[in-house]
C-alpha positions in Angstrom: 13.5 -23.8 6.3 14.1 -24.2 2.5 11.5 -23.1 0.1 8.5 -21.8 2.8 7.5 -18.7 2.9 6.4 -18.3 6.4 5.0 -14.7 6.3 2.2 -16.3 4.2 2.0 -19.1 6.4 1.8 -16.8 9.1 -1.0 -14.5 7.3 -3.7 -17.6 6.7 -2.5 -19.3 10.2 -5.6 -18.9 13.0 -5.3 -16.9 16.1 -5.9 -19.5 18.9 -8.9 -18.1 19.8 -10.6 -18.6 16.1 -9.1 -21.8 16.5 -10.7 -22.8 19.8 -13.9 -21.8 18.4 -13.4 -24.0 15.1 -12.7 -27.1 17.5 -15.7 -26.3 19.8 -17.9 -25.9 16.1 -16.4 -29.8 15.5 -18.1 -30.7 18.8 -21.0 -29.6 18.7 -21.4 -30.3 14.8 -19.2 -34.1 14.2 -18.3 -35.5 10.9 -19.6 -38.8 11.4 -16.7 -39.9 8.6 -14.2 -38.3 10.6 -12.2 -40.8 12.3 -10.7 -38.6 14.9 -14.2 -37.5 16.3 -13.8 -39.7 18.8 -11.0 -38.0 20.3 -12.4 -34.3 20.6 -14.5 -34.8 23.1 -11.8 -35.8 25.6 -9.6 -33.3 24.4 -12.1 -30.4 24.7 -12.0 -31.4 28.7 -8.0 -31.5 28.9 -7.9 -28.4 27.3 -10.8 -26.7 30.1 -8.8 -28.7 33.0 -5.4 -27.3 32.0 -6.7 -23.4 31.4 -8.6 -23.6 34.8 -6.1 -25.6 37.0 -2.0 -24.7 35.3 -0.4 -21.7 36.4 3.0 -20.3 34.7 6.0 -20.9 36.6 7.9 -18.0 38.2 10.8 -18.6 35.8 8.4 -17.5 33.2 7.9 -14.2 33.9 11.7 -13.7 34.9 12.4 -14.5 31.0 9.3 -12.0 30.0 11.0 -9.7 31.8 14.5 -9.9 30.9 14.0 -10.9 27.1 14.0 -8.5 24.6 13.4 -10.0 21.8 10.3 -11.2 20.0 9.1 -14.0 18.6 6.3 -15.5 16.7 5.1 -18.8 17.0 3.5 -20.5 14.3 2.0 -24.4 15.7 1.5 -27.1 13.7 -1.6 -28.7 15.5 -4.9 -30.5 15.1 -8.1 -31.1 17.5 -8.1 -34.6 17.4 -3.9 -34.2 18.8 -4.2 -35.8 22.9 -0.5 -34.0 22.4 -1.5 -30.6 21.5 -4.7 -30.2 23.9 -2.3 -30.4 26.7 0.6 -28.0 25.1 -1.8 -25.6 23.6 -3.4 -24.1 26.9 0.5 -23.4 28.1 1.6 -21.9 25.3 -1.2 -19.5 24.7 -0.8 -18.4 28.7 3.0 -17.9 27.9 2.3 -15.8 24.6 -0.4 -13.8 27.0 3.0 -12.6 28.1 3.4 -10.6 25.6 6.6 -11.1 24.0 5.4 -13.9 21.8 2.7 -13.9 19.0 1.1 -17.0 18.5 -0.7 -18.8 15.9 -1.9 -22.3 14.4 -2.1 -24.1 11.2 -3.7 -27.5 10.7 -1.2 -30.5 10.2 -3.5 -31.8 7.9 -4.2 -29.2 5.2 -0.6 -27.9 5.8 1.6 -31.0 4.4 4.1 -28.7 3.0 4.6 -27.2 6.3 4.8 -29.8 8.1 6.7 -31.8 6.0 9.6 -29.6 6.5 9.5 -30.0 10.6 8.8 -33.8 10.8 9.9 -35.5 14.1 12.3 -38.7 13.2 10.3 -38.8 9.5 6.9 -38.4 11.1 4.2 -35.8 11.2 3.8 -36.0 14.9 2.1 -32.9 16.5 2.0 -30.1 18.0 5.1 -28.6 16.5 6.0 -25.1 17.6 8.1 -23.1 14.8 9.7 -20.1 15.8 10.0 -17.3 13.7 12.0 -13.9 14.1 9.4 -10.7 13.9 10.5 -10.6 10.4 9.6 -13.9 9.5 13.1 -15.7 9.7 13.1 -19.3 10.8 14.8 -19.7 14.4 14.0 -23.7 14.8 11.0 -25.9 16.1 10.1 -28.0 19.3 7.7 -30.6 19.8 6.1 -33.1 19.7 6.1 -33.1 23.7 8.1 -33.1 26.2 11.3 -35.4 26.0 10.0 -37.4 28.9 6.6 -37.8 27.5 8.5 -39.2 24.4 10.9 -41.7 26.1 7.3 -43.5 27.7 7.0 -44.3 24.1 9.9 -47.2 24.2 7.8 -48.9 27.4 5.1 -49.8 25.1 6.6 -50.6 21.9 3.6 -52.6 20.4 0.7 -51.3 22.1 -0.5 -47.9 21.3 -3.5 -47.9 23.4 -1.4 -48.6 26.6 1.2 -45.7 25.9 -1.4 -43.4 25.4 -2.9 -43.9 28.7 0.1 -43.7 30.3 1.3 -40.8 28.4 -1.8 -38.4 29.4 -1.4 -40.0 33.4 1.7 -38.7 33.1 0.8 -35.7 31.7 -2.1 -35.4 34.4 0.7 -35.8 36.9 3.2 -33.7 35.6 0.7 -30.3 35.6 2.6 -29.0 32.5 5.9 -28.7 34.5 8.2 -30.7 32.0 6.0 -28.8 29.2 7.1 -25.4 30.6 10.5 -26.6 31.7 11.6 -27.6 27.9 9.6 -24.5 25.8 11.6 -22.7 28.0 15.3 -23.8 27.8 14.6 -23.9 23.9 13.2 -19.9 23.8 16.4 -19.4 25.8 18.1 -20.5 22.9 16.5 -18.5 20.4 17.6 -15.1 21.5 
């Protein structure tokens, strides 16, 4: 995108596991003027559930070992994201791979990353960016998976209610739709 340089984006972005270990610190230490406290404790078990339960599909280690490029992924994310603490877990078990680096930044002391990959004008999260080995943008996915997103229109006025159905459906889905989509996107990167 115009104007970012994402090699220094890349440089101060986390390694998910420094990351996993700043969200476990807000745990166990909570702002009490944060309003998204609330939130991390319910995301903290998502995240366990998925890395104990998901398992890649087949179709991703047939791309791992046809692909020859590289990639890096650089995720706009935050804690407090219902969104990201399902993604997350898959994407860190596809970059275990090996032919994908991948890092975070946070949304929220990122703007002017983040305001280059909005989603229809908003910040919504996670957002994977793709990057070349050499730093070159090669697009962005995200916020979830298009079937996640289309729930959205059921509950037009009631944000509570499309949450709850959106992380049932996630609960149902076992990252399937999650793995399905990162995957017909990489496809396209190459």
């Amino acid at each position: 995108m115009k104007g970012l340089d994402y090699a220094l984006a890349w440089q101060n972005a986390l390694d998910l596991a420094t990351y996993w270990q700043e969200f476990q610190d807000k745990l166990q230490n909570p702002q009490h003027d944060d309003p998204y406290a609330a939130y991390l404790p319910l995301n903290w078990q998502r995240v366990q559930r998925i890395y104990k339960h998901m398992k890649l599909s087949p179709a991703w280690e047939v791309w791992a070992k046809e692909s020859t490029p590289r990639f890096r992924w650089l995720v706009i994310t935050e804690p407090w994201c219902g969104d990201a603490a399902q993604i997350l877990p898959v994407l860190d078990q596809i970059a275990a791979l090996g032919k994908i680096q991948l890092k975070v930044v946070y949304r929220d002391q990122n703007t002017e990353i983040m305001d280059q990959h909005l989603t229809h004008g908003s910040r919504s999260i996670p957002k994977i960016i793709a990057l070349s080995t050499d730093f070159q943008y090669l697009g962005d996915w995200g916020p979830r998976p298009s079937e996640a997103s289309a729930l959205r229109s059921q509950f037009p006025d009631d944000p509570k209610a499309y949450a709850d159905a959106l992380h049932l459906w996630y609960a149902r889905n076992k990252q399937v739709a999650i793995q399905e989509e990162v995957l017909s996107w990489t496809k396209t990167l190459n």
